[in-house]
C-alpha positions in Angstrom: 0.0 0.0 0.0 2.7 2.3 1.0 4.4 1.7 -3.0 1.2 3.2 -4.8 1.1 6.0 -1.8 4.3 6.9 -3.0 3.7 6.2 -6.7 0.4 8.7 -6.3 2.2 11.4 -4.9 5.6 11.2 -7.0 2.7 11.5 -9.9 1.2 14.4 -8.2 4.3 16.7 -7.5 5.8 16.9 -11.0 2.9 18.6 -12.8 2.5 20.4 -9.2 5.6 21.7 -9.7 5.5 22.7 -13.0 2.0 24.1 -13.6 3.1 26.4 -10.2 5.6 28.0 -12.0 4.0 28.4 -15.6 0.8 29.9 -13.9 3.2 32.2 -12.2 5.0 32.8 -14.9 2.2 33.8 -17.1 1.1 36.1 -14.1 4.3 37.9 -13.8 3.7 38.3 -17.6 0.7 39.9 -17.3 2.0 42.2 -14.9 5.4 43.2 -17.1 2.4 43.8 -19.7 0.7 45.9 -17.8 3.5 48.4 -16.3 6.0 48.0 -19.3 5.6 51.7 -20.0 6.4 52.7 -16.2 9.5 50.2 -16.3 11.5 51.2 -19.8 13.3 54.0 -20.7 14.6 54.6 -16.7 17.7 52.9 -17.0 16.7 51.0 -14.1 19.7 48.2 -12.9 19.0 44.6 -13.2 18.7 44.2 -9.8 15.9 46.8 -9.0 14.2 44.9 -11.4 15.1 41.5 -10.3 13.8 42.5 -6.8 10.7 43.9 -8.1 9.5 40.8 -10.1 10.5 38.5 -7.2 8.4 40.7 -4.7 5.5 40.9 -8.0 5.6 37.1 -8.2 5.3 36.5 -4.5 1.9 38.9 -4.4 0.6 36.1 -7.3 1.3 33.0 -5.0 -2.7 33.4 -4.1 -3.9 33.1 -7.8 -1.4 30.5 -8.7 -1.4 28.0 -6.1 -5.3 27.0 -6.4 -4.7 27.2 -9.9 -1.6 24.7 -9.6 -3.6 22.4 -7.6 -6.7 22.0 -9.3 -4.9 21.2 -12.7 -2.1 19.1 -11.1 -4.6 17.2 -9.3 -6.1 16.7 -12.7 -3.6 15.8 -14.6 -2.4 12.6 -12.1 -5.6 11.2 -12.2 -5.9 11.7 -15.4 -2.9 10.4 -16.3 -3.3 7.6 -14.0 -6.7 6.8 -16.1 -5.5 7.1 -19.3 -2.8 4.3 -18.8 -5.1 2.4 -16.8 -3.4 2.2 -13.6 -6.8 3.2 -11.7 -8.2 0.2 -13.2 -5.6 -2.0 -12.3 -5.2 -0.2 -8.3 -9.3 -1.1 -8.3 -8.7 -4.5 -9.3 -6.5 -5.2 -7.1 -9.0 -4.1 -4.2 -8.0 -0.5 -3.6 -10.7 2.0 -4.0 -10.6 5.4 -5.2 -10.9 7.1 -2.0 -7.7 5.0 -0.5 -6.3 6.7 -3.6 -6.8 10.0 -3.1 -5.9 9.7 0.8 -2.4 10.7 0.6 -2.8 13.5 -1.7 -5.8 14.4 0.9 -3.2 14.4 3.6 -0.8 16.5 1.5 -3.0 18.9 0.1 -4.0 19.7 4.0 -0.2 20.3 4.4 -0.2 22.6 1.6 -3.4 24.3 2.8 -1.4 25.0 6.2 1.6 26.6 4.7 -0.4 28.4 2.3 -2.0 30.2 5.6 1.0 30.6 6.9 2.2 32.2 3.7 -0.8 34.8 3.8 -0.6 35.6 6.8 3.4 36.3 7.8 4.7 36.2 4.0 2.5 37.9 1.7 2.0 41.1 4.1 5.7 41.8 3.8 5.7 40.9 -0.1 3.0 43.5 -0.2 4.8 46.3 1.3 8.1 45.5 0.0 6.3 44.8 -3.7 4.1 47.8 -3.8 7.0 50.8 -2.0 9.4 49.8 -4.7 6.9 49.9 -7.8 5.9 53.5 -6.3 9.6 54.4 -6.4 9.8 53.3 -10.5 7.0 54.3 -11.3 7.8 57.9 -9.7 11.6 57.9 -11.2 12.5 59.8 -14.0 13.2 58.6 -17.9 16.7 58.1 -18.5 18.4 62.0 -20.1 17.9 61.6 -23.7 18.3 64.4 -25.6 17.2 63.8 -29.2 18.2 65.9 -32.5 15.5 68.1 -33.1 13.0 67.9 -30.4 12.8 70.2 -27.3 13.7 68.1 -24.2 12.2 69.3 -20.8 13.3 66.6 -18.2 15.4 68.5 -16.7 13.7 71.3 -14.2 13.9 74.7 -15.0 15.3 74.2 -18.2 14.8 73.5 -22.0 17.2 72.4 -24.4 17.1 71.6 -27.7 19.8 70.2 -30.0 20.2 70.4 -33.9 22.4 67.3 -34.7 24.6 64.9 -32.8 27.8 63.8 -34.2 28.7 59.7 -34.3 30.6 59.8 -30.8 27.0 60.5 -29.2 29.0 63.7 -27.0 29.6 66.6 -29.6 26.4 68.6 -30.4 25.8 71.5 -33.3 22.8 74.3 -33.3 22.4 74.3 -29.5 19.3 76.0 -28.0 18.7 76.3 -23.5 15.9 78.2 -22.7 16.6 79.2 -18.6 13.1 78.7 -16.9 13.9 79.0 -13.2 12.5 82.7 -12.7 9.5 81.3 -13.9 9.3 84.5 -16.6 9.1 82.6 -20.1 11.5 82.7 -22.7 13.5 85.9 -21.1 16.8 83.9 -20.5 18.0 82.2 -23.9 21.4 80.3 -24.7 22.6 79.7 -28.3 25.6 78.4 -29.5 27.1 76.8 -32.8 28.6 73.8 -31.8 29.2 72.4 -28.0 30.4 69.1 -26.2 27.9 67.1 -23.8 29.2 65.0 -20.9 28.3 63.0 -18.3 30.4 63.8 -14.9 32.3 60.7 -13.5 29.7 60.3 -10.6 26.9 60.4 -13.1 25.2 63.3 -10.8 25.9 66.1 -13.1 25.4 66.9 -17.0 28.3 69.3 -18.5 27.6 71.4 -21.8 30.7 73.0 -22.9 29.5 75.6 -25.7 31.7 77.3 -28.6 30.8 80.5 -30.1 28.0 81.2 -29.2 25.3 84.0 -27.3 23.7 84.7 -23.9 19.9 86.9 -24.6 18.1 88.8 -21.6 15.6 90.1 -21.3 15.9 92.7 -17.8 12.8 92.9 -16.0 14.1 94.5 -13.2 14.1 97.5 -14.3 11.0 100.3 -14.0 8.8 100.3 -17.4 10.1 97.1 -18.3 7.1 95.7 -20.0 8.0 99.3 -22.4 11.1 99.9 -22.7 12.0 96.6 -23.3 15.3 96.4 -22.4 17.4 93.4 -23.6 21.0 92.5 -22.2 23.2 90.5 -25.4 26.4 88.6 -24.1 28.9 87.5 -26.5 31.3 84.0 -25.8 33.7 81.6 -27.8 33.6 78.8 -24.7 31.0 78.8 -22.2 30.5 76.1 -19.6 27.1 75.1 -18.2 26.1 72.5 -15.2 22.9 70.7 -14.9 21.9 68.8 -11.6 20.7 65.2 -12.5 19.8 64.1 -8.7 16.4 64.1 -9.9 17.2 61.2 -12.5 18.4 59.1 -10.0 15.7 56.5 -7.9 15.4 57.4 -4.4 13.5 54.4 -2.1 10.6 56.0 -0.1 10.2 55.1 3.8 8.5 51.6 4.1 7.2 52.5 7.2 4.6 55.0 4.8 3.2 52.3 3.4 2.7 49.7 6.0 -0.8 50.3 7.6 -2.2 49.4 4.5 -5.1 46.9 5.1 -3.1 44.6 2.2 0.3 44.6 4.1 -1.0 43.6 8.1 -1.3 39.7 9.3 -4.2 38.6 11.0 -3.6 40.6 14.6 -2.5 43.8 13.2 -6.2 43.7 11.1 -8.0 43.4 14.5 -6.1 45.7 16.0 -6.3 48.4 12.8 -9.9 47.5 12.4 -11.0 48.2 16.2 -9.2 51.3 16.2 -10.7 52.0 13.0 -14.2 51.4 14.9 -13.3 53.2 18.2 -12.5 56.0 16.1 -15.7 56.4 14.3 -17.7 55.8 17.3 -16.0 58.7 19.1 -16.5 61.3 15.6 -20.0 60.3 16.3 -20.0 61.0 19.9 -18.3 64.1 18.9 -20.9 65.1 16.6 -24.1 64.2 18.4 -22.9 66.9 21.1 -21.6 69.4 19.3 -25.1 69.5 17.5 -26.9 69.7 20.7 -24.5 72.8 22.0 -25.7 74.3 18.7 -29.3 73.8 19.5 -29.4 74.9 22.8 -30.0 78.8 21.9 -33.5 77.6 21.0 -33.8 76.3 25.0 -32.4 79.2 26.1 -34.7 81.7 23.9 -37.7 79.2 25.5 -36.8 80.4 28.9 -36.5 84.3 28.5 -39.4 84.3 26.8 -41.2 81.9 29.9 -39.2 84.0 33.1 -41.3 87.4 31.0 -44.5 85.5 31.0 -47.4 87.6 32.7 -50.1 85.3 34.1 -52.7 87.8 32.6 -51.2 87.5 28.6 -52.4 84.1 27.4 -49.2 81.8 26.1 -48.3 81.7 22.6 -46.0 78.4 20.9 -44.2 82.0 19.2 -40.8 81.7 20.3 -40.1 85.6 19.2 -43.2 87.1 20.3 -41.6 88.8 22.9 -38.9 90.3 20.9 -39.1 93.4 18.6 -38.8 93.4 14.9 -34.7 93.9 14.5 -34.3 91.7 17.4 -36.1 88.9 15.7 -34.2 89.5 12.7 -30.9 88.9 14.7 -32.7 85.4 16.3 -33.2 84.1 12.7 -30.3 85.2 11.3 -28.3 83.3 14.0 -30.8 80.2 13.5 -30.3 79.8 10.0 -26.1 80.0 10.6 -26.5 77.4 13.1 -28.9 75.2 11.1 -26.4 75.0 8.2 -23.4 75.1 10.2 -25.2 71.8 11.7 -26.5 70.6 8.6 -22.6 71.2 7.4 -21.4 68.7 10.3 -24.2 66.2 9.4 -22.5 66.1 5.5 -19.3 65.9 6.3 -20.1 63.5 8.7 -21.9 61.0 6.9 -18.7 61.3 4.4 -15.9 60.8 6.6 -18.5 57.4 7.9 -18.6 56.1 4.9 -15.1 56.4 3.9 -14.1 54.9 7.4 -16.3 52.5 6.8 -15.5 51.2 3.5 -12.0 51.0 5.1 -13.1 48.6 7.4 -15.0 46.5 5.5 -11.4 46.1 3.7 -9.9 45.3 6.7 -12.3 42.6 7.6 -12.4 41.4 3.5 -8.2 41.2 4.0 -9.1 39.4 7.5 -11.1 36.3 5.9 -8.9 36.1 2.5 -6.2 34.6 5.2 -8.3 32.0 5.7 -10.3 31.3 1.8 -6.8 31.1 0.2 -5.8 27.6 2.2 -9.7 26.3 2.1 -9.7 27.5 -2.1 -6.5 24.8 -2.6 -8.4 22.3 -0.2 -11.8 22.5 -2.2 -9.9 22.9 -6.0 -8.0 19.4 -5.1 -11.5 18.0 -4.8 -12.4 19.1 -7.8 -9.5 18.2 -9.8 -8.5 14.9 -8.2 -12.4 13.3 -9.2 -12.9 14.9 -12.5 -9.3 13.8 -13.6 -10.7 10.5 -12.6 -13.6 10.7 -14.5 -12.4 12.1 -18.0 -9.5 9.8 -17.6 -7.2 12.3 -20.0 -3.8 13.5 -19.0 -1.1 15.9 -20.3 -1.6 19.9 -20.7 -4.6 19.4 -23.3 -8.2 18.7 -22.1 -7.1 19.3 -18.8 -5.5 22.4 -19.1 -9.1 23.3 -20.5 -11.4 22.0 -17.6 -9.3 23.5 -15.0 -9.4 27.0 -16.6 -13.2 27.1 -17.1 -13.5 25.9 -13.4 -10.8 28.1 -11.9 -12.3 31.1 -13.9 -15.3 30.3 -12.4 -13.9 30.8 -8.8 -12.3 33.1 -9.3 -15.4 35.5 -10.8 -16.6 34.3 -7.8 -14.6 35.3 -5.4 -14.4 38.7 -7.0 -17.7 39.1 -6.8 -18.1 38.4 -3.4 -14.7 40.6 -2.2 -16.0 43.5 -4.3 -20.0 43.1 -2.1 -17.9 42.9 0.8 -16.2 45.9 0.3 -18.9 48.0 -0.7 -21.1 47.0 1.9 -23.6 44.7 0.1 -22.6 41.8 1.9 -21.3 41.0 5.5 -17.6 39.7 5.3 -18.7 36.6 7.2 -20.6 35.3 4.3 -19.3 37.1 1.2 -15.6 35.7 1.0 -16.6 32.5 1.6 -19.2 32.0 -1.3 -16.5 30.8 -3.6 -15.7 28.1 -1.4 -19.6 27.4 -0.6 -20.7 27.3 -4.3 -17.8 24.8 -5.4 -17.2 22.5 -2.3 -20.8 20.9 -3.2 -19.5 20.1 -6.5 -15.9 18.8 -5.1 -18.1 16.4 -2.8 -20.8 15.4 -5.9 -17.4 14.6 -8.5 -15.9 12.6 -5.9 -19.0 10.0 -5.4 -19.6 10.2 -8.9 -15.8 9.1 -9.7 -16.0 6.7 -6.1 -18.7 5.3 -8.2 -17.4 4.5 -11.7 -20.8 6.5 -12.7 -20.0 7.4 -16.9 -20.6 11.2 -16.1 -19.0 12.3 -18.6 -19.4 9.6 -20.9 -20.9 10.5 -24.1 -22.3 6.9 -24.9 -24.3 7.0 -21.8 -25.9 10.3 -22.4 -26.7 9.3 -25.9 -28.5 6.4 -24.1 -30.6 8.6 -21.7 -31.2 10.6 -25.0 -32.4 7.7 -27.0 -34.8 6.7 -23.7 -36.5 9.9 -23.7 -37.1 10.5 -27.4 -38.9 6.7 -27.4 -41.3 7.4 -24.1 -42.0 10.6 -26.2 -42.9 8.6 -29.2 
């Protein structure tokens, strides 16, 4: 028994192993795809992006381990099928379920270190992941002055260059328009030919210019706008220095980026998320008695008007009556600036609640996917392992197929339900774990089915039940 244990599970970790890796490959694709432009042109050093696509590919360990397991699980099967070995493991007395027990047993194990992945690994993957692609994303293209063009990309100035020569350094027809005063085109530099250079350190950009001129135009003088007056400087060799720090990447704190709901473990999300609470539960506190302080002028007006009551002058519900006419004007006046002023508070109120609470219905969304990632690989393996079973086809074709349509389908899903969670629409108690709910059913109906030998997927045996109900028709 312990043979075909082994035999199962050596079957089981080769396409494990390998359909982990191509789904996450084809993730981290998807990803260069989608920030290409934000990555080229920034003369960025291979390990910047080295680190970033190991940190990317961790933050897709989620989306590619269900995915691994429910085609994996599959494929064995599957295989085993195909080349009749689950005919011949039957025969010999052992029944599918016995079968499936070790990879049971293994996929629990995986379950448990995929929860410990999401909740100590991932966290940090996320921070580390999403602070670096801020950084590239925020750096600067690599200097490349073309012929022709007007370059601005480096602040405060414009230059523009009429032809390189072949060693890529000396320039001809050079144009820099000075934009630091912030004044327009009153500060211009034009020379016939020049030399551009990098310093040693990179940190600087040298433009040594030959015969050429400096144009001003003063506006520091009284009637500039005028007079016009205009300051022309004559040179044969002129040297100019532009500061590249702005070129270079600079790594932002971490610490920034850490309370977000995506980067905390399961105790820093109840901690955030009851702060979050005790928070808005104080602003409401706050609110509730600032809005009586603003009402109690009408209390107060009540009681002047009742300490002036004669018992001879019956009693009015007229708040003013005992006021004269500018008085009364001051009264409302001072009512309607406290009824919007409240009415203010209400609105800004009900935003900041909303905002705080969509915040913590992200929190507790974050709090359950800890959990659904290691039940998703538990309920995908009974999925996979049955159905393999059943269609008795292994390799990357039909089962690359089944798995995709049935993965897709959790994973719409899951979306769905992490999207109602987060806008409200559903508690987070029951909308992360319809994924789970909606296919565990189906894990448990596969596996009698295959447990049974029943030809669900046979096409013989449908066109049987066909036949049956065309003759009763007849």
């Amino acid at each position: 028994m312990k043979k075909i244990y082994w035999l199962v599970i050596k079957s089981y970790l080769g396409p494990f192993i390998m359909t982990f890796f191509i789904a996450l490959f084809i993730l981290l694709m998807q990803f260069l795809w989608r920030y290409v432009d934000d990555l080229v042109g920034k003369g960025l050093e291979w390990f910047i992006i080295g680190k970033l696509l190991f940190y990317a590919s961790s933050t897709f360990v989620p989306l590619a381990l269900p995915l691994a397991i429910l085609l994996s699980s599959l494929m064995t099967f599957g295989n085993l099928g195909e080349y009749y070995e689950l005919v011949a493991m039957k025969a010999a007395g052992i029944s599918l379920r016995k079968i499936m027990m070790p990879l049971i047993a293994l996929s629990v194990v995986i379950s448990m270190v995929a929860f410990y992945f999401s909740n100590n690994v991932l966290p940090v993957a996320n921070l580390k992941f999403k602070s670096l692609l801020y950084d590239v994303r925020e750096k600067k293209l690599t200097l490349d002055i073309k012929e022709g063009v007007f370059y601005n990309g480096i602040e405060g100035f414009i230059i523009r260059i009429g032809k390189k020569d072949e060693d890529d350094k000396t320039v001809r027809n050079i144009m820099i328009y000075d934009h630091r005063d912030k004044k327009g085109n009153v500060n211009v530099t034009i020379a016939d030919s020049g030399r551009m250079e990098m310093t040693p350190d990179r940190m600087n950009l040298l433009f040594t210019l030959y015969s050429g001129y400096n144009y001003l135009e003063r506006t520091d003088q009284r009637n500039y706008r005028f007079n016009r007056p205009h300051q022309q400087t004559r040179f044969s060799e002129e040297t100019r220095k532009f500061n590249l720090v702005d070129f270079e990447m600079t790594r932002t704190n971490e610490d920034l980026f850490k309370n977000n709901y995506s980067m905390l473990n399961i105790g820093q999300l109840d901690k955030a998320e009851d702060s979050l609470t005790l928070a808005l539960d104080e602003k409401k506190e706050q609110v509730r008695k600032h809005l009586i302080g603003e009402f109690y002028f009408y209390q107060r007006i009540d009681s002047v008007r009742q300490k002036s009551f004669e018992p001879a002058k019956p009693y009015t519900s007229d708040l003013l009556a005992d006021y004269d006419k500018n008085q009364r004007s001051d009264l409302l006046d001072m009512a309607m600036n406290e009824l919007r002023k409240g009415r203010q508070n209400i609105q800004n109120y009900q935003k900041e609640k909303e905002e705080k609470t969509k915040i913590i219905f992200k929190h507790q969304a974050e709090w359950h996917r800890k959990f659904t990632l290691s039940v998703a690989c538990f309920v995908l393996f009974f999925i996979g392992a049955p159905l393999g079973a059943i269609i008795r086809r292994g390799g990357l074709g039909l089962p690359v197929v089944v798995s995709v349509l049935f993965f897709v389908m959790f994973h719409i899903i899951s979306i769905t339900g992490e999207k109602s969670v987060k806008s409200g629409v559903i508690d987070a108690n029951y909308g992360m774990w319809i994924a789970p709910a909606v296919l565990l059913p189906l894990g448990f109906f596969l596996t009698i089915k295959a447990t049974t030998d029943s030809p669900l997927l046979d096409a013989d045996a449908w066109l049987k039940i066909y036949r049956k109900l065309i003759g009763k028709k007849s």
